[in-house]
N, C-alpha and C positions, 0 to 999 in steps of 0.2 A: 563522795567528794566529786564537784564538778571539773571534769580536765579538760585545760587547757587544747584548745584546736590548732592543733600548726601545719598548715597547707605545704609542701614541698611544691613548687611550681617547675616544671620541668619541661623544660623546649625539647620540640621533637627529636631529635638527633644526641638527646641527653641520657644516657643509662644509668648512672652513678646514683640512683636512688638508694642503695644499697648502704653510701657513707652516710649519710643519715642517718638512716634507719638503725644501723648501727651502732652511730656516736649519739642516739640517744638511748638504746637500749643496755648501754655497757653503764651508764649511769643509772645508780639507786637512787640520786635524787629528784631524777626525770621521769622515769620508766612509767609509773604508775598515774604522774599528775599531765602529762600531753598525749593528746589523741594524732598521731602521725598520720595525715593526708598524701596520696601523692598525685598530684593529675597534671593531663598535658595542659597546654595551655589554648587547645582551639576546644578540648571539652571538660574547662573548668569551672562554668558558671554554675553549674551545682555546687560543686564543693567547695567553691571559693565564700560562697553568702553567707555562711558565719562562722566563718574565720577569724581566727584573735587575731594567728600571726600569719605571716606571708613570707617563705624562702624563694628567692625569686633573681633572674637577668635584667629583668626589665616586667614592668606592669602597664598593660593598653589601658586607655581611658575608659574601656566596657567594662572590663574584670574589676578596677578600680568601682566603680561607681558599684558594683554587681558583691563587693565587699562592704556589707552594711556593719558587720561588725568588728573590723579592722581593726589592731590597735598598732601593730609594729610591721614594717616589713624590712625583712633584712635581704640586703643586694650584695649576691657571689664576687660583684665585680670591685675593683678599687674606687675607682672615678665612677661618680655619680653624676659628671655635667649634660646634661639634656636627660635626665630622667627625674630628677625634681621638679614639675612642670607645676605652673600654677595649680592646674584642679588638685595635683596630690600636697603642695602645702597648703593647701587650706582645707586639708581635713588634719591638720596638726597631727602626726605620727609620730612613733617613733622611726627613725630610719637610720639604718646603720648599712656600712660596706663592710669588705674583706682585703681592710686593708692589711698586709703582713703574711697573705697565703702566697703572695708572690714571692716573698721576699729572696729566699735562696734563688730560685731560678733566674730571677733577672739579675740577680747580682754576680750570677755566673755567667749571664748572655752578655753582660756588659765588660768583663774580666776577659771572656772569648775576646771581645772586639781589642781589650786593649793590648793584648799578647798578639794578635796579627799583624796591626800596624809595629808595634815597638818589634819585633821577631822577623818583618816584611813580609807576613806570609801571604799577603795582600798578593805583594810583587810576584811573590814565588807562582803562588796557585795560577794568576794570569799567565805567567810563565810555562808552567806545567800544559794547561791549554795550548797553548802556542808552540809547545814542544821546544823551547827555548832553556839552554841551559847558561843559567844568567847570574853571577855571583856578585855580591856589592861588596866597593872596597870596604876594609874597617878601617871607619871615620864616625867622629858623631855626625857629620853632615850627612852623608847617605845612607850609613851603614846602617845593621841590626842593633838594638839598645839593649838596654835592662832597663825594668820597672824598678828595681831596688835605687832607694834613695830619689825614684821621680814623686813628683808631688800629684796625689788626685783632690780634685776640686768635685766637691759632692754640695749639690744646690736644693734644698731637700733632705733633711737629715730625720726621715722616717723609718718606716722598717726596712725597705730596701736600703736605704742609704746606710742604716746600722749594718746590713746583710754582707753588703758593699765592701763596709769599711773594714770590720774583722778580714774577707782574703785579700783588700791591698795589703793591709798591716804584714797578713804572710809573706810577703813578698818582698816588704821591707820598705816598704812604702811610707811615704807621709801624707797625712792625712787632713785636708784642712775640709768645714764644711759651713753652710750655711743653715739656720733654724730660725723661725719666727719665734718659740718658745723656748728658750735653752734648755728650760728646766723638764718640759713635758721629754721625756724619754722611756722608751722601750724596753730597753735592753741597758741596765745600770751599767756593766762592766765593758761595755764598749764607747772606747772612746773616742773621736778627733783627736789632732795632734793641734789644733787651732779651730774654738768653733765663733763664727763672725753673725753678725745681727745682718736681715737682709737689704741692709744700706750698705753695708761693707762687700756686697757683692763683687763691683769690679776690683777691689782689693783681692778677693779670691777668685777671679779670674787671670788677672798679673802673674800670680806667684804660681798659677798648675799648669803642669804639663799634659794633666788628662781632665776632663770637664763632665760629669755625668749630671744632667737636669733630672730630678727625682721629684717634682711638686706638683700638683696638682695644678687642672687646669681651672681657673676661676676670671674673672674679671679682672682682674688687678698681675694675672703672669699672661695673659693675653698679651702675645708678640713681646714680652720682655727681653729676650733674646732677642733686639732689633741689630742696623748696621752697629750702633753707638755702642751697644753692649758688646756685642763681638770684636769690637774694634779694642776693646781691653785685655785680649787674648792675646798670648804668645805668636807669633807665625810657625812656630815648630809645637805648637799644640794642638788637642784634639778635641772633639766635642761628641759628648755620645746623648741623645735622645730616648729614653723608652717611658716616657711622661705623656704626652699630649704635642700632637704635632704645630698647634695654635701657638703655644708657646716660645715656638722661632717662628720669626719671621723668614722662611723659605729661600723669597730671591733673597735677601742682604745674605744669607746663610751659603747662598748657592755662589755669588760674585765673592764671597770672603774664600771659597775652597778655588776655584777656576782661579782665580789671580792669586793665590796661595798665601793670600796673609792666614790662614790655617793651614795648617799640615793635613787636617783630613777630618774624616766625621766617619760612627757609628750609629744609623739612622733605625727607629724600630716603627717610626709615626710619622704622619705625614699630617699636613694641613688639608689636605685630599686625599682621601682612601676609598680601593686602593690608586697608589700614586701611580697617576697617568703615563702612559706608554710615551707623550712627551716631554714629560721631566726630565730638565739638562743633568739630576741627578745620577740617573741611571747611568748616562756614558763617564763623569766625572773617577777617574780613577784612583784617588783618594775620597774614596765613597767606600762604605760597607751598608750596602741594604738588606735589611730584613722585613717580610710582611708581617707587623703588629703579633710577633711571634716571643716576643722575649717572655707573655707571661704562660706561654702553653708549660704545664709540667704534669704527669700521672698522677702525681700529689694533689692535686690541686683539691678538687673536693674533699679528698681525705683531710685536709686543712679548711677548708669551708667548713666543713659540718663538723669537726671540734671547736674551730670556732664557733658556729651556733648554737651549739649547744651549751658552749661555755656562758653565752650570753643569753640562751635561752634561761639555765638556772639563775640568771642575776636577774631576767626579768620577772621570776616568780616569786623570789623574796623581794624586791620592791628597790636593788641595789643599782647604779649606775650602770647603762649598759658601754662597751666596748667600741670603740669605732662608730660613736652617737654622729650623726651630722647636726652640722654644726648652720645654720642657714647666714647667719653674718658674717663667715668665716667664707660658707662657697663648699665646702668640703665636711 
């Protein structure tokens, strides 16, 4: 029986060849029918040239073209925007991401942000620095909150945004969100508390007190987040990013926090990376920055490669794969 070839492409500074190898060898219905590749990617052009499939960060135009027998390549990362480049769709592929390896961690890096602000640990920790012992009255104007009974506004109702909405709901949260698909869902048993079509957007920016963008960057959420959108936000609300920094528009985002018609932002992306040493962000003290960190997690591969391998078996019986990109869609 001829077995399938699946290259592992592995950047230099990559070790985890081992979850592969692994999540295909623990399956019986994998084990015997792929031949497991692994090479770096400055000495892959042997072992790339007849390749079916391709696990991969990113593919140069050399290895690409150096792939004569190509059929799939599946990308570690979520967002695929600048690596669908003309030459790789018009060798028609299959291409799929990982979307949903992230899902727990960012939905805890975004849970982090929103216990700071509401808890002011913001306040505290500059405090601490400053050696300042600084107590705020109890008020709802200045003081410490609770998440319980605030509303999260989730833009994106994918596996993050599913990941999301299970620990507000812990919290006792209300959960409103937006989806282009209602019906394509994840995770059946998790639900919004109110899910809106994405023309109802500023209607679920009005009614939350916390804002997390979870969509993908494409043509059509390019600067969605402009002045006019942010302008439908609470002043006592928040806005967290760990999608694609394109998708706000920066200054209207940076003049809504400086003049305080937001109460603050939890930033993971930038329109520029990394964000410049003169970014009015950095000093803005209802700011939380993070460097494009919310999807690091030890997990990560170990969820890449049962995903692929998940979808390595669907591509050998002939069954729809997982995380397909979609090219009229963008994602």
């Amino acid at each position: 029986m001829n077995k399938t070839t699946a290259l592992i492409l592995l950047a230099p500074d990559d070790a985890d060849a081992a979850s592969f190898r692994d999540a295909i060898a623990s399956r019986d219905d994998l084990r015997d029918r792929v031949e497991l590749r692994f090479a770096r990617t400055q000495d892959a052009q042997e072992a790339i040239a007849d390749a079916d499939i391709i696990a991969c960060g990113n593919l140069s135009p050399e290895l690409l073209d150096a792939a004569s027998n190509l059929r799939w390549i599946a990308f570690w990362s979520a967002g695929l925007d600048g690596k669908v480049t003309p030459q790789l769709a018009a060798r028609n592929l299959f291409l799929t991401n990982a979307s949903g390896v992230h899902g727990p961690n960012i939905a805890e890096h975004v849970l982090a942000w929103m216990l700071m602000f509401t808890r002011r640990m913001d306040v505290h920790f500059r405090g601490q620095l400053a050696g300042q012992w600084q107590r705020w009255p109890v008020s709802r104007a200045s003081g410490a909150e609770e998440l319980g009974g605030q509303t999260l506004g989730i833009v994106g109702l994918g596996r993050i945004g599913e990941a999301l909405t299970t620990r507000a709901k812990s919290f006792g949260m209300r959960v409103v969100a937006v989806k282009r698909n209602p019906d394509a869902r994840y995770e059946a048993d998790v639900s919004p508390d109110a899910l809106y079509a994405p023309d109802d957007l500023p209607r679920l920016l009005a009614e939350s007190d916390h804002v997390c963008i979870a969509l993908p960057y494409t043509p059509d959420t390019h600067h969605l987040f402009d002045a006019a959108m942010l302008a439908h936000m609470k002043p006592t609300a928040y806005l967290y990013n760990i999608a694609r920094g394109k998708i706000v528009d920066e200054a209207a985002l940076t003049d809504a926090l400086r003049e305080h018609r937001l109460a603050g932002a939890g930033l993971d992306v930038f329109e520029t990376e990394p964000l410049p040493p003169d970014s009015p962000l950095w000093s803005l003290d209802n700011v939380l920055i993070t460097p494009h960190t919310a999807g690091q997690t030890p997990y990560y591969f170990t969820r890449a490669a049962a995903l692929f391998a998940d979808n390595l078996a669907r591509y050998l019986e002939g069954q729809p794969l997982h995380n397909l990109y979609d090219p009229k869609r963008g994602y």
